[in-house]
C-alpha positions as CSV (number, residue, x, y, z in Angstrom):
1,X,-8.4,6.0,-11.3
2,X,-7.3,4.6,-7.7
3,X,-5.0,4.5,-5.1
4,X,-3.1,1.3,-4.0
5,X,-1.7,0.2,-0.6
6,X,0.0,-2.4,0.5
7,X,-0.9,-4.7,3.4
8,X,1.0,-4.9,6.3
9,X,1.1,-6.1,9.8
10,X,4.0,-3.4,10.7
11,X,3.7,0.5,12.0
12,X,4.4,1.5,8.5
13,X,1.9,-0.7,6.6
14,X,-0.6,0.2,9.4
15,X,-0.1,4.2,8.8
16,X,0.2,3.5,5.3
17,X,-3.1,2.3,4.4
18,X,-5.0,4.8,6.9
19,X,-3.2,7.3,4.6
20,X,-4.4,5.9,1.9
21,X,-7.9,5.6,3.2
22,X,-8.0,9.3,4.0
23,X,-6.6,9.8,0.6
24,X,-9.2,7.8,-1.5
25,X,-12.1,9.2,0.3
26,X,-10.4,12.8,0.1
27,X,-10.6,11.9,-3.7
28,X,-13.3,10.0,-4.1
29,X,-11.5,7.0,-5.7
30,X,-11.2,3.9,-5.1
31,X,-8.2,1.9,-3.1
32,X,-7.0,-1.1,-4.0
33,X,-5.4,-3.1,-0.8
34,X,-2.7,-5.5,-2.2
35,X,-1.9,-8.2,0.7
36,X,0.8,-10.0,1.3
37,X,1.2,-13.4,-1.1
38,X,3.6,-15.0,2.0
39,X,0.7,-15.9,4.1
40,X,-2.5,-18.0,2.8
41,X,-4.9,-16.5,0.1
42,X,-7.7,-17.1,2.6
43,X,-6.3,-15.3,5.9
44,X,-4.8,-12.6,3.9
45,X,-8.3,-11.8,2.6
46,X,-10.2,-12.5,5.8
47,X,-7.5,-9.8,7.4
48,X,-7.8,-7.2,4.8
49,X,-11.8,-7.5,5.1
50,X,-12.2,-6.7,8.7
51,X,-9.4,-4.3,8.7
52,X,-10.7,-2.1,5.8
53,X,-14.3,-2.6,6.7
54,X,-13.3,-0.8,10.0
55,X,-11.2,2.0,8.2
56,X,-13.0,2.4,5.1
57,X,-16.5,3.2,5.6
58,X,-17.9,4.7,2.3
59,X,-14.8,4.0,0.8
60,X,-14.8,1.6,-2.8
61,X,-12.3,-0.9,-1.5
62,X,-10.9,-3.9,-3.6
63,X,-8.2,-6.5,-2.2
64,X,-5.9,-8.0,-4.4
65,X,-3.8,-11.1,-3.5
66,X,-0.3,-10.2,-3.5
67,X,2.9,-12.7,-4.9
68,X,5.4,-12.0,-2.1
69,X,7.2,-9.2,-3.6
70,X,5.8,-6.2,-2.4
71,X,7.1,-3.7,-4.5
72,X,6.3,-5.8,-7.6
73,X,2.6,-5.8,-6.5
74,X,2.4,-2.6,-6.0
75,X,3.9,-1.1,-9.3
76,X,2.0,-4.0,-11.3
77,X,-1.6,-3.1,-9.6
78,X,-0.3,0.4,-10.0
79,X,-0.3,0.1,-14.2
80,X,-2.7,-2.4,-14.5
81,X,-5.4,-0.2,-12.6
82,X,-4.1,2.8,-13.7
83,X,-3.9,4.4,-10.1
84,X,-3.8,8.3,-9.1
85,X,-1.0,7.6,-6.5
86,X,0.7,4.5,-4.5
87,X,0.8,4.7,-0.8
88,X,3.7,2.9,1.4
89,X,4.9,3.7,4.7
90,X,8.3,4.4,6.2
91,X,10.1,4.0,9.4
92,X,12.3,6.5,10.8
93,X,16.0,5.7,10.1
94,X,19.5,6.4,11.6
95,X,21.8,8.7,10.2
96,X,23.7,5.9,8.5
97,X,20.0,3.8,7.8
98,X,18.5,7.0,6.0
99,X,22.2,6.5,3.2
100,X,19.9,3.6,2.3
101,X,16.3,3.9,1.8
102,X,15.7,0.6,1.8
103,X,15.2,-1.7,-1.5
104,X,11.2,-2.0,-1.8
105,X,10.8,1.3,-1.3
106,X,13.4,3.0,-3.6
107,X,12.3,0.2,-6.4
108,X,8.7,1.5,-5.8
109,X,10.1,5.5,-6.0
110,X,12.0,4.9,-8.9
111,X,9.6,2.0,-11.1
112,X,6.3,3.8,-10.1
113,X,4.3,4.4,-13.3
114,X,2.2,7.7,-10.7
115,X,3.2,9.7,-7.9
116,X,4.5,7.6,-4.5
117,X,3.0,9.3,-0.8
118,X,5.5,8.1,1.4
119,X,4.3,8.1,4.8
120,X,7.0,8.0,7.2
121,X,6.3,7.0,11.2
């Protein structure tokens, strides 16, 4: 069993993946980072390295190279691994933004094949 997280360079995606740091070592499972398959395998990796080494600690941390959709990578690492729970982070919306929740993160809410922690900041 594990817990996946995306990677992202945003509020959310930073708040995200301490909460799902908390949560793995909380569980004593491992995470699985998926970055993001825009950028270059290599800096995407060296990222995710440093930035998990200096959250992680005792935490069993993989990092997977994402394709660019993020919601795809996470509900395919999801099954594939079968993980305990996804992790993705949310931004506070306006009265009008919060009629939408957004398209990654309702396609991750409603595809999920385990329970979604949604984070909001």
């Amino acid at each position: 069993m594990t817990i996946v997280v995306g990677q992202l360079a945003t509020p959310e995606g930073q708040e995200a993946l301490s909460s799902a740091v908390r949560e793995a070592r909380e569980r004593n499972v491992p995470l699985v980072v998926v970055t993001n398959g825009k950028r270059p395998e290599d800096e995407c990796r060296a990222e995710s390295d440093e930035l998990v080494s200096s959250l992680a600690g005792d935490v069993d941390v993989r990092v997977e190279h994402g394709t660019g959709d993020l919601a795809e990578d996470l509900i395919r690492t999801a099954t594939s691994t079968g993980a305990d729970l996804i992790v993705i982070g949310l931004r506070k919306r306006s009265p009008v933004g919060k009629l939408i929740l957004g398209a990654g993160a309702q396609r991750i809410l409603v595809e999920a094949p385990c329970p979604v922690l949604a984070v909001k900041v």
